[in-house]
NUDO-642265 format. One record per residue (C-alpha): residue in three letters; residue number from 0; x, y, z. Coordinates in nm, 3 decimals. Example, Ala and Ser with C-alpha at 12.3 -4.5 7.8 and 13.67 -1.06 7.14 Angstrom:
2
<atom koldren="ala" pavo="0" x="1.230" y="-0.450" z="0.780"/>
<atom koldren="ser" pavo="1" x="1.367" y="-0.106" z="0.714"/>
***
This chain:
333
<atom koldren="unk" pavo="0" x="8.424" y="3.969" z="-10.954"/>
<atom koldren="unk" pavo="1" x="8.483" y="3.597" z="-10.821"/>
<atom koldren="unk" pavo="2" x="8.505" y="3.685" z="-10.474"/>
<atom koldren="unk" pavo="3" x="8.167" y="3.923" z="-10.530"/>
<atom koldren="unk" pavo="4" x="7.973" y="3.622" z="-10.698"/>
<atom koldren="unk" pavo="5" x="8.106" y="3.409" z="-10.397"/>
<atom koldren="unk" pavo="6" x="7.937" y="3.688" z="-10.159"/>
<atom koldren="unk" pavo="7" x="7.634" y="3.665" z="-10.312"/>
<atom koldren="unk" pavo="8" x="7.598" y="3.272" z="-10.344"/>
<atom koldren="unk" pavo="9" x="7.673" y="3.294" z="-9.946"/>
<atom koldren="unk" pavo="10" x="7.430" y="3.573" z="-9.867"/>
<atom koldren="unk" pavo="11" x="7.171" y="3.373" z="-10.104"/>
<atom koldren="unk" pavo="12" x="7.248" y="3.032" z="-9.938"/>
<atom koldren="unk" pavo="13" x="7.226" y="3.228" z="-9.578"/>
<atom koldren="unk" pavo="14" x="6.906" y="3.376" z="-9.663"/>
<atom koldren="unk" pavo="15" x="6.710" y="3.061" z="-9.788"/>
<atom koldren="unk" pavo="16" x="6.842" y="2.875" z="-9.469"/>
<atom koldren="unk" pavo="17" x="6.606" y="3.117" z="-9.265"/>
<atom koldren="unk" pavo="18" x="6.304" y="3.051" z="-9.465"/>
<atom koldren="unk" pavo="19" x="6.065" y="2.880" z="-9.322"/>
<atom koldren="unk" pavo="20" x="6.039" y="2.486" z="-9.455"/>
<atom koldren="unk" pavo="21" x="5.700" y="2.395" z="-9.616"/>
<atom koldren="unk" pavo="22" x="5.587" y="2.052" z="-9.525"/>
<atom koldren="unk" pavo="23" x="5.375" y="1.827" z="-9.667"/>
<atom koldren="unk" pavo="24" x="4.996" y="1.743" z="-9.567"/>
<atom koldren="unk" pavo="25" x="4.645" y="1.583" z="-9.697"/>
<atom koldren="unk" pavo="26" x="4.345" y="1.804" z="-9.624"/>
<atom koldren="unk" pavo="27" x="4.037" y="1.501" z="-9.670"/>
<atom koldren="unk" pavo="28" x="3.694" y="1.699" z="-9.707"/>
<atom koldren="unk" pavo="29" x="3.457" y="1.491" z="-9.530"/>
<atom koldren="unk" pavo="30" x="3.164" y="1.734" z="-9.511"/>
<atom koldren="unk" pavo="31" x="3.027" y="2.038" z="-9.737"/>
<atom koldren="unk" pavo="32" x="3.082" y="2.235" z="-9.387"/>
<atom koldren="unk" pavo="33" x="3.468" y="2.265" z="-9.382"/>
<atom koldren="unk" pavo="34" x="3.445" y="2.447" z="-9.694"/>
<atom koldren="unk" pavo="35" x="3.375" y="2.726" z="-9.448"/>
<atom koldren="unk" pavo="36" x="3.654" y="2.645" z="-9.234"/>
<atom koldren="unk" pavo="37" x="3.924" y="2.572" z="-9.460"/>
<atom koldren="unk" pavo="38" x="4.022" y="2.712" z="-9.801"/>
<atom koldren="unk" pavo="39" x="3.951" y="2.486" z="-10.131"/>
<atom koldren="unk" pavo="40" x="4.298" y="2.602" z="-10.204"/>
<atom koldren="unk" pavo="41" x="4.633" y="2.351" z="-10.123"/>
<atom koldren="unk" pavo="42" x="4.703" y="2.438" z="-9.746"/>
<atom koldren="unk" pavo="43" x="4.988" y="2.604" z="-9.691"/>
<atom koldren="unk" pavo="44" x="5.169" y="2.409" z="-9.383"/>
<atom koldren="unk" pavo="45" x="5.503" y="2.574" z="-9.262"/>
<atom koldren="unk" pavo="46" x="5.760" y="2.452" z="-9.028"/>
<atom koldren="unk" pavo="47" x="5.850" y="2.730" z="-8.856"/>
<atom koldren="unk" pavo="48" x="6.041" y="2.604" z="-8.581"/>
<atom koldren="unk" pavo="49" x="6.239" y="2.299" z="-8.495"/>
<atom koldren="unk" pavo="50" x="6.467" y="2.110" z="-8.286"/>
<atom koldren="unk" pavo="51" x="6.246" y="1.994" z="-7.997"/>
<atom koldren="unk" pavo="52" x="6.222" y="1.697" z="-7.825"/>
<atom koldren="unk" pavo="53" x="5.841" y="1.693" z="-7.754"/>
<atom koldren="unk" pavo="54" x="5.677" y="2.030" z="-7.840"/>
<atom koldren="unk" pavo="55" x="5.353" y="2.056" z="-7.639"/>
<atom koldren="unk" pavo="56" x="5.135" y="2.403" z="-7.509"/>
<atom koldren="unk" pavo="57" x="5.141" y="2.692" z="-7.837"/>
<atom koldren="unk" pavo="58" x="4.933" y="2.979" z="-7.673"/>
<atom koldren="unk" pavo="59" x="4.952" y="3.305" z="-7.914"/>
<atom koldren="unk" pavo="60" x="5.004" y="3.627" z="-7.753"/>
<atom koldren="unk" pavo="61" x="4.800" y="3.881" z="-7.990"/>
<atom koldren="unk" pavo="62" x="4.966" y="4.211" z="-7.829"/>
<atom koldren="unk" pavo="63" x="5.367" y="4.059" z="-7.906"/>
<atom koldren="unk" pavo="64" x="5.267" y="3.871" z="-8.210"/>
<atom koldren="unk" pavo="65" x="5.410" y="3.609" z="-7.999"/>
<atom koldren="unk" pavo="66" x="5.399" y="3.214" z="-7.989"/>
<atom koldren="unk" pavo="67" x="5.480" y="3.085" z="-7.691"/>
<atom koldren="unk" pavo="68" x="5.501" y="2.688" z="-7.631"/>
<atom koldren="unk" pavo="69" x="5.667" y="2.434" z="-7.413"/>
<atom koldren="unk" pavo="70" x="5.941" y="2.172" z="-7.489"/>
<atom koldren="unk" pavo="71" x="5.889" y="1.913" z="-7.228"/>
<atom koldren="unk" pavo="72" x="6.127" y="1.730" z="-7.151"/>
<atom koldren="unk" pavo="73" x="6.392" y="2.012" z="-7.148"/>
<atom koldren="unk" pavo="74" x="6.225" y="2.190" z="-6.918"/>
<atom koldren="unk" pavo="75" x="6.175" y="2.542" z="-7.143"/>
<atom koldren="unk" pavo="76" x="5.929" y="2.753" z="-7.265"/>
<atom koldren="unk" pavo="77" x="6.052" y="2.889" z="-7.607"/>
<atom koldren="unk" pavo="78" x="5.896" y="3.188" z="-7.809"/>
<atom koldren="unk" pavo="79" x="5.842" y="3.234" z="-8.176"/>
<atom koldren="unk" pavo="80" x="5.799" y="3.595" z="-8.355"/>
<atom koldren="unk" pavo="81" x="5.811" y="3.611" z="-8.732"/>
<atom koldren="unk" pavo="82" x="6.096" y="3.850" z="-8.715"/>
<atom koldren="unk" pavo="83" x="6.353" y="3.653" z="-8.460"/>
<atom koldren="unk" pavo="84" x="6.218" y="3.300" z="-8.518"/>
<atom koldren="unk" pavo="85" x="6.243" y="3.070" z="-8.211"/>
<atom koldren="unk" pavo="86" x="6.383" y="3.209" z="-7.890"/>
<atom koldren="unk" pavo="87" x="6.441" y="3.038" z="-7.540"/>
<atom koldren="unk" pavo="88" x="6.163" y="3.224" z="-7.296"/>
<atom koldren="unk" pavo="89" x="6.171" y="3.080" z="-6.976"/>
<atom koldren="unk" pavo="90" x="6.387" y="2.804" z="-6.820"/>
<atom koldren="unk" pavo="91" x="6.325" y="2.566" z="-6.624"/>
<atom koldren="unk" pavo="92" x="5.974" y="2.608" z="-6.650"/>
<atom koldren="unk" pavo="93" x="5.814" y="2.284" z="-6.492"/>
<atom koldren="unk" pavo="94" x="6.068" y="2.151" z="-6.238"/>
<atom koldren="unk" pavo="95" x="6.256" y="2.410" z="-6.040"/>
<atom koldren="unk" pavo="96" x="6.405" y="2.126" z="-5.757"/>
<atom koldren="unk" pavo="97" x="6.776" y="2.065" z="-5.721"/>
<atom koldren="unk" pavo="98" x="6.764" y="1.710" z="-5.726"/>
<atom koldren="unk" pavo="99" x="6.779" y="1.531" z="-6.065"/>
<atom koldren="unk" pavo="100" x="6.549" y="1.302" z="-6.198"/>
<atom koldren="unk" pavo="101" x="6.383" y="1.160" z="-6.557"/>
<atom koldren="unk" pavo="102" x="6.035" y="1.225" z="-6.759"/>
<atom koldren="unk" pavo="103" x="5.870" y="1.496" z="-6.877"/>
<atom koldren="unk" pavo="104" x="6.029" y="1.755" z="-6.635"/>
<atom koldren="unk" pavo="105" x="5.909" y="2.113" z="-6.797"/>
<atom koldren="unk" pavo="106" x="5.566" y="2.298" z="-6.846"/>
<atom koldren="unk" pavo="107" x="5.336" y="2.158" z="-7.073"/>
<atom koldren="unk" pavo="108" x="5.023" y="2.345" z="-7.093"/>
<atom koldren="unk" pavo="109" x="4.979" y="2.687" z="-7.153"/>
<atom koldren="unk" pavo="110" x="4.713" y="2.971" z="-7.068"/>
<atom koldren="unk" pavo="111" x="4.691" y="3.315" z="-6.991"/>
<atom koldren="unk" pavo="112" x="4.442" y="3.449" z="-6.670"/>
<atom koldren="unk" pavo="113" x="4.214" y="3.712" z="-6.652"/>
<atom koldren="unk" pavo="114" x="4.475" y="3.969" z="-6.589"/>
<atom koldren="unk" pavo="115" x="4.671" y="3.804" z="-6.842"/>
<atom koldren="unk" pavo="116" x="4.908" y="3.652" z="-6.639"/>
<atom koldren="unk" pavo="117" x="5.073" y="3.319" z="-6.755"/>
<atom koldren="unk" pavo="118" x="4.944" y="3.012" z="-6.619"/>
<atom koldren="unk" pavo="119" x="5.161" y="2.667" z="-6.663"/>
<atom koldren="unk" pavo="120" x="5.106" y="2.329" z="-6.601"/>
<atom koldren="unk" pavo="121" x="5.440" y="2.186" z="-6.423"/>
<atom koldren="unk" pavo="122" x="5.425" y="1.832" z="-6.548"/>
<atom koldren="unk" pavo="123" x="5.791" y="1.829" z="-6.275"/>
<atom koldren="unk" pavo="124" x="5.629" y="2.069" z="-5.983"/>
<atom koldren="unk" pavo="125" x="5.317" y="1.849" z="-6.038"/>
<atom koldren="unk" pavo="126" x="5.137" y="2.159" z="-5.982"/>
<atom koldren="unk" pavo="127" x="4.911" y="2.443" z="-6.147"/>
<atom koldren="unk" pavo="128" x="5.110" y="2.747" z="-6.110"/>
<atom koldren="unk" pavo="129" x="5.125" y="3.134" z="-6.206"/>
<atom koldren="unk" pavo="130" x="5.424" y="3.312" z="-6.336"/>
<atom koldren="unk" pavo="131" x="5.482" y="3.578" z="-6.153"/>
<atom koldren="unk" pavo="132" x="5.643" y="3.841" z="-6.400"/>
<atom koldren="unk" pavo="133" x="5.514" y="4.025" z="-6.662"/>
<atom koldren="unk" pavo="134" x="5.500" y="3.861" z="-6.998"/>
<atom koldren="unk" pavo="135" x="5.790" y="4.106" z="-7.174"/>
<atom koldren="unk" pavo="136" x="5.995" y="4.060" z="-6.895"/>
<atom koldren="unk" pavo="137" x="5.975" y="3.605" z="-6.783"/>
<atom koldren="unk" pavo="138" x="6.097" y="3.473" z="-6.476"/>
<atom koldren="unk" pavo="139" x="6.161" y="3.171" z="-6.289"/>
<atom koldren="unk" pavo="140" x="5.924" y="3.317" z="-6.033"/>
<atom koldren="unk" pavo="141" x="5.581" y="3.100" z="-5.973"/>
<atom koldren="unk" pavo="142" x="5.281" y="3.075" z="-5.738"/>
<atom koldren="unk" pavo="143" x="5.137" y="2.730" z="-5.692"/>
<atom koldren="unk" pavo="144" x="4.762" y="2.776" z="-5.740"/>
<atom koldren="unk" pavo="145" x="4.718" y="2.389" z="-5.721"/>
<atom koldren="unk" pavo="146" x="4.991" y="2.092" z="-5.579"/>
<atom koldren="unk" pavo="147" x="4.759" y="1.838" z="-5.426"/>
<atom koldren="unk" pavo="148" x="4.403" y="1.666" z="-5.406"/>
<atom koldren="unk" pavo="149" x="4.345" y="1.607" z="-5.039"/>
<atom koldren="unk" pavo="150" x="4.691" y="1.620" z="-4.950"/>
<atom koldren="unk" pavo="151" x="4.804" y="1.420" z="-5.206"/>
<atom koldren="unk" pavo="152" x="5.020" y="1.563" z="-5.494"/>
<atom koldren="unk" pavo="153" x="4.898" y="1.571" z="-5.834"/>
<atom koldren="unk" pavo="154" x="5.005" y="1.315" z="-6.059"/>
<atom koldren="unk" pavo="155" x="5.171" y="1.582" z="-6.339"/>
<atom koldren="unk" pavo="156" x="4.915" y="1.847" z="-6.489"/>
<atom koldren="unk" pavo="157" x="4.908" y="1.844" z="-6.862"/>
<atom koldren="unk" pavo="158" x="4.667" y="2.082" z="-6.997"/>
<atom koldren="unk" pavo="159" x="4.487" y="2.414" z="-6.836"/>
<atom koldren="unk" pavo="160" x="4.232" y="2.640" z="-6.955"/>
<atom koldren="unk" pavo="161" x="4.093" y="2.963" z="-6.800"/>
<atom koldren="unk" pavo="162" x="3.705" y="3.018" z="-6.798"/>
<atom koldren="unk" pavo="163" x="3.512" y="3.396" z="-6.843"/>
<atom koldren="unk" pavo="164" x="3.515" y="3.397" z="-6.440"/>
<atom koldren="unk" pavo="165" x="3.888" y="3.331" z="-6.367"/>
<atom koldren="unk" pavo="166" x="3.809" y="2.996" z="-6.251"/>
<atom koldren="unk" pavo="167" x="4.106" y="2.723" z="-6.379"/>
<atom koldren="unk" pavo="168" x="4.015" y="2.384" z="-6.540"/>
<atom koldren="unk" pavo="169" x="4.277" y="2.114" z="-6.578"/>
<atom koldren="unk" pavo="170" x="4.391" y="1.770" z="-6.656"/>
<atom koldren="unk" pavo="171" x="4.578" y="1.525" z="-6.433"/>
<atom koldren="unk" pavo="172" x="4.757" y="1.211" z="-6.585"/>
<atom koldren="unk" pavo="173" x="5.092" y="1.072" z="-6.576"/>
<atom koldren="unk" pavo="174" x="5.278" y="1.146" z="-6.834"/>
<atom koldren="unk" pavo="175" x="5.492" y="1.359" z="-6.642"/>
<atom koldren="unk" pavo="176" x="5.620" y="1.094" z="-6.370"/>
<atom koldren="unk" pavo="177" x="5.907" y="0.904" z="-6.457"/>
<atom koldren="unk" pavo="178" x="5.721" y="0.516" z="-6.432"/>
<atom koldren="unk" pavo="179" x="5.408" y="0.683" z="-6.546"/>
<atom koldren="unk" pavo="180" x="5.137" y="0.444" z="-6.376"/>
<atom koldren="unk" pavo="181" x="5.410" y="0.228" z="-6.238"/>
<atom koldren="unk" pavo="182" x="5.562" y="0.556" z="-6.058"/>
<atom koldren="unk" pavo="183" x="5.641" y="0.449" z="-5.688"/>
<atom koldren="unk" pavo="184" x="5.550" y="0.799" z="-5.643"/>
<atom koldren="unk" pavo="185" x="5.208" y="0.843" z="-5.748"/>
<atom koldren="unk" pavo="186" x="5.004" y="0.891" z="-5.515"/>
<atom koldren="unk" pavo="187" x="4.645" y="0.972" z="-5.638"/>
<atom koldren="unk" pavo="188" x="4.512" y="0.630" z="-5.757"/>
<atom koldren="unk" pavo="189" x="4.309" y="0.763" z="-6.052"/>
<atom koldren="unk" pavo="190" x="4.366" y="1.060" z="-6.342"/>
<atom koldren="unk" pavo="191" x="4.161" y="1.348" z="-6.267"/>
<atom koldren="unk" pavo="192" x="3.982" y="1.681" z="-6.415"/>
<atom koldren="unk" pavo="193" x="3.977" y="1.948" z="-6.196"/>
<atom koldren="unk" pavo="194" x="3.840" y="2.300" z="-6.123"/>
<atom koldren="unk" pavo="195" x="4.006" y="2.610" z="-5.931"/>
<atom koldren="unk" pavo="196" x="3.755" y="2.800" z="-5.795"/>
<atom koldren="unk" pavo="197" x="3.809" y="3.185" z="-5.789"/>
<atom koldren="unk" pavo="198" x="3.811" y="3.136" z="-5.392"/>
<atom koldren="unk" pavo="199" x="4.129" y="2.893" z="-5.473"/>
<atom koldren="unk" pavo="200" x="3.863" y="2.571" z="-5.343"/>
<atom koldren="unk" pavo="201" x="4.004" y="2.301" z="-5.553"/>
<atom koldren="unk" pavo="202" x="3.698" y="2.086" z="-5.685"/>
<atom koldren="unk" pavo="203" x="3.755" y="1.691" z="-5.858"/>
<atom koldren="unk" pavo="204" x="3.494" y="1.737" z="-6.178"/>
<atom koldren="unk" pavo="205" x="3.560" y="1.386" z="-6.210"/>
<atom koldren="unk" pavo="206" x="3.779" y="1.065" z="-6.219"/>
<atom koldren="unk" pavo="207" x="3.654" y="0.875" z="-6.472"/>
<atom koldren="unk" pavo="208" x="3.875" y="0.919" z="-6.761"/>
<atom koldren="unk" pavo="209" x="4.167" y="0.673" z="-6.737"/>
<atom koldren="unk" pavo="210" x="4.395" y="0.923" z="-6.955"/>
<atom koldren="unk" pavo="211" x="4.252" y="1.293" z="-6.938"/>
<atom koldren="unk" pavo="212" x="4.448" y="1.496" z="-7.170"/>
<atom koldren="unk" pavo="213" x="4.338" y="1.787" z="-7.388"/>
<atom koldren="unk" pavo="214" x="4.055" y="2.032" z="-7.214"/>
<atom koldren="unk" pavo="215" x="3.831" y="2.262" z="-7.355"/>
<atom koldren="unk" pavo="216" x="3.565" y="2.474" z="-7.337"/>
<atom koldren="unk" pavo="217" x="3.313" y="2.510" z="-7.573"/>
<atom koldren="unk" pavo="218" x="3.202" y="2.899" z="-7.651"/>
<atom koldren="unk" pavo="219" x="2.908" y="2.985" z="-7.390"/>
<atom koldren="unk" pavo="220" x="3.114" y="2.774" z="-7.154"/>
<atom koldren="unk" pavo="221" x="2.816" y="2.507" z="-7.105"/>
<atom koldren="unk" pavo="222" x="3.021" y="2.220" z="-7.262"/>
<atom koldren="unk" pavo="223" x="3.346" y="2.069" z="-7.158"/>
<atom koldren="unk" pavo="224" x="3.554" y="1.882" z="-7.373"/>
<atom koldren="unk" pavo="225" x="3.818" y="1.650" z="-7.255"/>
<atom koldren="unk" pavo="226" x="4.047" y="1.432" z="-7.465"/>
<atom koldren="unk" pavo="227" x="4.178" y="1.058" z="-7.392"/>
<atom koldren="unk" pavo="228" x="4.510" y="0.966" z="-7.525"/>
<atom koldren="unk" pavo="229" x="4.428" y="0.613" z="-7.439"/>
<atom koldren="unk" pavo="230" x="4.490" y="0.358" z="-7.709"/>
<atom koldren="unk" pavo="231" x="4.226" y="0.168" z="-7.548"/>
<atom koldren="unk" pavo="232" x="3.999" y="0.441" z="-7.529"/>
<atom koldren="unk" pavo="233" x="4.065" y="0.640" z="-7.801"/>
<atom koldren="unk" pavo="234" x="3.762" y="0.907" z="-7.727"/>
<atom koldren="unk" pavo="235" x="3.719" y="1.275" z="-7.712"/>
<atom koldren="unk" pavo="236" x="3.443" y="1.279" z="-7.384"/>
<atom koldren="unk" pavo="237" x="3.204" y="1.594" z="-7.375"/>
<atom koldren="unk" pavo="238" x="2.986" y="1.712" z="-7.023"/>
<atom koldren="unk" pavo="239" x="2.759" y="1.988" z="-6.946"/>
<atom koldren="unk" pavo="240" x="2.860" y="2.231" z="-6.691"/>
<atom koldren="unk" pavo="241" x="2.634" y="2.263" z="-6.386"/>
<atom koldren="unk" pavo="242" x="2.756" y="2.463" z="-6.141"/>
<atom koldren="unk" pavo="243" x="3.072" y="2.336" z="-5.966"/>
<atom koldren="unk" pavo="244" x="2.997" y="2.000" z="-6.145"/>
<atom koldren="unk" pavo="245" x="2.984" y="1.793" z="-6.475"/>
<atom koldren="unk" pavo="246" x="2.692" y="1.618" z="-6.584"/>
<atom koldren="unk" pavo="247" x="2.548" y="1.438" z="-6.909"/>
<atom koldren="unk" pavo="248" x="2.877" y="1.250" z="-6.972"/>
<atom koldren="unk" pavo="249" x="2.914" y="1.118" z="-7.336"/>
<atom koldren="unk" pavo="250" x="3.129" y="1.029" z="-7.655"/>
<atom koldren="unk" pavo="251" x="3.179" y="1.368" z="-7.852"/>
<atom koldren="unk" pavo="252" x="3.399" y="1.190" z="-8.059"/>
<atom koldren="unk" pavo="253" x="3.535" y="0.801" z="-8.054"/>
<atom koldren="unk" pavo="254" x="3.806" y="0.664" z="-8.239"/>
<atom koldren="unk" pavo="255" x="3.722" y="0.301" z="-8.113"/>
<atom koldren="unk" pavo="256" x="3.620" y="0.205" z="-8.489"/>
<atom koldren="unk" pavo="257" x="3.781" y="0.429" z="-8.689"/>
<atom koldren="unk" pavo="258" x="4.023" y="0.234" z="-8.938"/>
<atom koldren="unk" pavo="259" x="4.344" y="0.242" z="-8.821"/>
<atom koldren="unk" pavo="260" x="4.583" y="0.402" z="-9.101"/>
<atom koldren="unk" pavo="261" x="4.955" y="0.227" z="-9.092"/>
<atom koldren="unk" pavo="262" x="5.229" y="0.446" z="-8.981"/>
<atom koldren="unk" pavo="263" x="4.963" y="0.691" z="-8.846"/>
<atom koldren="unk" pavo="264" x="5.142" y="0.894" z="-8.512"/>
<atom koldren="unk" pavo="265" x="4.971" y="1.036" z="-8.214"/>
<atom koldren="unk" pavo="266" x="4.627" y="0.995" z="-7.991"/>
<atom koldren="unk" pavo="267" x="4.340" y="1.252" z="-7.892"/>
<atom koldren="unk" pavo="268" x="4.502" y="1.543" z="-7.740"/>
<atom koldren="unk" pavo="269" x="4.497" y="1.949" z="-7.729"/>
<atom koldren="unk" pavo="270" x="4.192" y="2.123" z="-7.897"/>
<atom koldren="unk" pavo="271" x="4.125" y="2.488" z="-7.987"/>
<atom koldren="unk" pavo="272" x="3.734" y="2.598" z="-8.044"/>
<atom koldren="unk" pavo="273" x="3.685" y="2.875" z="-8.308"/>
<atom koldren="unk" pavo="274" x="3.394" y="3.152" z="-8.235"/>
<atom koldren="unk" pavo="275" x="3.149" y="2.879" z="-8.412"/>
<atom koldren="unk" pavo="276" x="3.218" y="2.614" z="-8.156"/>
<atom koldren="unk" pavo="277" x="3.396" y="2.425" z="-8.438"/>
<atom koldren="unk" pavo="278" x="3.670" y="2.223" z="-8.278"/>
<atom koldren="unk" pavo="279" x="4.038" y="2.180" z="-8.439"/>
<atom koldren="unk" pavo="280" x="4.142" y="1.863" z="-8.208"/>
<atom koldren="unk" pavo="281" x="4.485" y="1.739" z="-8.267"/>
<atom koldren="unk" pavo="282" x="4.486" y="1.309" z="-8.306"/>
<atom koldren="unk" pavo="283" x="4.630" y="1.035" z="-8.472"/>
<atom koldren="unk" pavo="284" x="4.762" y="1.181" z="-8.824"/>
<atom koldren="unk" pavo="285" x="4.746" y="1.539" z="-8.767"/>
<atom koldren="unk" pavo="286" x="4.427" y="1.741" z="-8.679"/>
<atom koldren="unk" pavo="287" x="4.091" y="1.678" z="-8.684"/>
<atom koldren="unk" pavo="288" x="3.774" y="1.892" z="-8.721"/>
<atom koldren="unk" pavo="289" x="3.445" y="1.844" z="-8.606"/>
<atom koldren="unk" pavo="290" x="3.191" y="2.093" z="-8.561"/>
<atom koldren="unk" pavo="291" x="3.001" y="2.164" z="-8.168"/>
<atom koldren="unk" pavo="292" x="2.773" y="1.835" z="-8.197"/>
<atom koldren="unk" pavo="293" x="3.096" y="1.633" z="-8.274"/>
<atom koldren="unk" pavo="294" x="3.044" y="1.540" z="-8.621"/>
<atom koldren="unk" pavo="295" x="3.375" y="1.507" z="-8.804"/>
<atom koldren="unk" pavo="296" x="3.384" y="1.748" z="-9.104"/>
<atom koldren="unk" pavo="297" x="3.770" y="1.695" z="-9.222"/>
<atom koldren="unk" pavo="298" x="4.128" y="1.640" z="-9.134"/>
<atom koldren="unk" pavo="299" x="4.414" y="1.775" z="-9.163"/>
<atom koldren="unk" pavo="300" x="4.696" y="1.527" z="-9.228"/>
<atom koldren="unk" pavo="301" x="5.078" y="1.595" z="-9.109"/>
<atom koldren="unk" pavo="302" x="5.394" y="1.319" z="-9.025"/>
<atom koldren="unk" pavo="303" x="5.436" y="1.366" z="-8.709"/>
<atom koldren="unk" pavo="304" x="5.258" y="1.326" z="-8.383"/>
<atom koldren="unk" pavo="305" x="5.016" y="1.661" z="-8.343"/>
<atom koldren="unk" pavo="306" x="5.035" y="1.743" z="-7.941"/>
<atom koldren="unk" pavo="307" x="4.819" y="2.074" z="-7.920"/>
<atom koldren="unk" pavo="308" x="4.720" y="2.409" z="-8.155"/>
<atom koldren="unk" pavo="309" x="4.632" y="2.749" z="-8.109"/>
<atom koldren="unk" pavo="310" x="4.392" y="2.951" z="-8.351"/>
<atom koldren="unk" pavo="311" x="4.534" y="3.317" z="-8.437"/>
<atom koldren="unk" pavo="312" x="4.270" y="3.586" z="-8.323"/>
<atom koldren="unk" pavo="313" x="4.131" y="3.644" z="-8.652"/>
<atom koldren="unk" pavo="314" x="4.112" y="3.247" z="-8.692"/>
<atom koldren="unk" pavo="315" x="4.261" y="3.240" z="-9.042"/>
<atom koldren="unk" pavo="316" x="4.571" y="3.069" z="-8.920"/>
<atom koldren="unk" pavo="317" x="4.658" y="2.757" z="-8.683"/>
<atom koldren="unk" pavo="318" x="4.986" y="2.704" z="-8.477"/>
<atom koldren="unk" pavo="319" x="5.028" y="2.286" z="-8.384"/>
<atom koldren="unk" pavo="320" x="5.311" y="2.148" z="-8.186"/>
<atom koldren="unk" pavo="321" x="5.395" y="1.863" z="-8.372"/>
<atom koldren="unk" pavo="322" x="5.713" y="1.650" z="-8.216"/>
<atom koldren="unk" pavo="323" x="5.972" y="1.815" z="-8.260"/>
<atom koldren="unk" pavo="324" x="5.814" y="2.092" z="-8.496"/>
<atom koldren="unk" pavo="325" x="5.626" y="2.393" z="-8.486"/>
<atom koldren="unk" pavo="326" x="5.394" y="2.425" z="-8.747"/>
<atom koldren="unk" pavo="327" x="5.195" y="2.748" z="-8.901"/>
<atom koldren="unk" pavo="328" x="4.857" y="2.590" z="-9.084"/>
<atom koldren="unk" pavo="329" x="4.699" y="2.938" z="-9.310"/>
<atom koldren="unk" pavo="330" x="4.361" y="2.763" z="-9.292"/>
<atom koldren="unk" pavo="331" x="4.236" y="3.034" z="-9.522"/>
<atom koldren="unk" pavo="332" x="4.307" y="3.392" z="-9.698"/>
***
């Protein structure tokens, strides 16, 4: 009977060790609207992976019930189903060279194409490249869609997003090199946003932002969004689309003279849009929500530094990357 009991206290202390963690958060209601987005109910926040040293990229895969995101400095994409938990998917996934070196080697970004191919950014490859393998079946096999702006590489890609047409928008700062701006190897002077043209032309949408991070498209694909993770220039910048260029460039969003909160992690980063044009924009403290115009409407507070989310299809749930945790946000029933 002893040695039964035993069995069961193990099998018990076995099973809650795979449950996922609940962690704590602050949901602050700042306008009647979020009530629309976000259940009056406690939020359920989940850690549902762990163990990273800088968890960036969550893309859902709706036909594998799949997370995928990137851990960048150790160079892997790993993969999350509810029924295995995390899994290693692809490594190395942003640096493939022999020769050792420092940073933020791996992927970062993630996207899928119009054929739903994956698309990384390779903050080590300093390049925009496609994954040439199916989804079920990853492998260290890429094209390079994008190494260089006028014969000059990139400084290390960061974030990617695919438009209705195929065509490829990215960010370019440099995070990724080992000096970051100090980098004897830099060699583009500025931080750019870029566009791959469905003809491969590679166009520079602009060079203004001194630390172009998170990129998005607004639904209808008029509106870009693009995210500095400047502390001097704590903004989230929005343009209209016109053509092959930007235009209209403002302040969706500044942080300039927001109060500063003590012990508050993280700067403007990824962003997801839901079908309303409502924004979920990961920032200092966790995530923040602001509707298509860019008024805030409520945060979502975590402990660690948010890096990027990804809205489930049915946009009930939200998936952050948040240091070295995953987190699953049920924004609503």
């Amino acid at each position: 009977m002893k040695k039964y009991l035993s069995f069961l206290l193990l099998l018990l202390l076995f099973n809650c060790s795979s449950l996922h963690r609940h962690t704590s958060s602050i949901t602050m209601r700042l306008d009647p609207l979020i009530d629309s987005i976000l259940s009056r109910d406690p939020l359920s926040v989940e850690i549902i992976a762990d163990g990273f040293a800088w968890s960036e990229g969550p893309l859902w895969i709706e036909k594998s019930h799949m997370l995928l995101f990137s851990d960048v400095p150790h160079n892997t994409i790993y993969q999350w189903t509810e029924a295995k938990g995390k899994e290693i998917y692809l490594t190395p996934s942003g640096y493939t060279d022999t020769i050792k070196r420092g940073g933020e080697t791996g992927s970062n970004g993630l996207t899928l194409d119009n054929e739903g191919k994956l698309i990384l950014t390779q903050c080590g490859n300093r390049q925009i490249a496609r994954m040439n393998a199916s989804l079920d079946t990853p492998a260290v096999k890429f094209t390079s869609l994008a190494g260089n702006y006028q014969g000059k590489k990139f400084n290390s890609p960061n974030d990617v997003i695919v438009n209705s047409k195929g065509e490829i928008f990215f960010t370019d700062p440099p995070y990724g090199l080992e000096k970051n701006m100090a980098d004897p190897l830099k060699e583009i002077p500025f931080q750019g946003v870029y566009k791959i043209k469905k003809t491969g032309e590679l166009i520079l949408l602009t060079d203004s932002i001194t630390r172009p991070n998170g990129i998005l498209l607004l639904p209808g694909e008029k509106t870009l969004l693009v995210s500095n993770s400047d502390p001097d220039k704590p903004n989230w910048y929005a343009f209209d689309i016109v053509g092959d260029s930007l235009a209209n460039g403002r302040i969706f969003y500044s942080l300039a003279n927001y109060p500063k909160i003590p012990n508050e992690k993280g700067l403007p980063d990824g962003m997801k849009a839901d079908h309303k044009g409502n924004v979920f924009a990961t920032g200092p403290g966790g995530i923040w929500i602001f509707n298509k115009t860019g008024k805030l409407l409520g945060r979502i507070n975590v402990a660690e530094a948010t890096s990027n989310c990804a809205l489930s299809p049915d946009e009930k749930t939200l998936y952050v990357t948040n240091d070295m945790n995953v987190l699953r946000i049920k924004l609503r029933p």
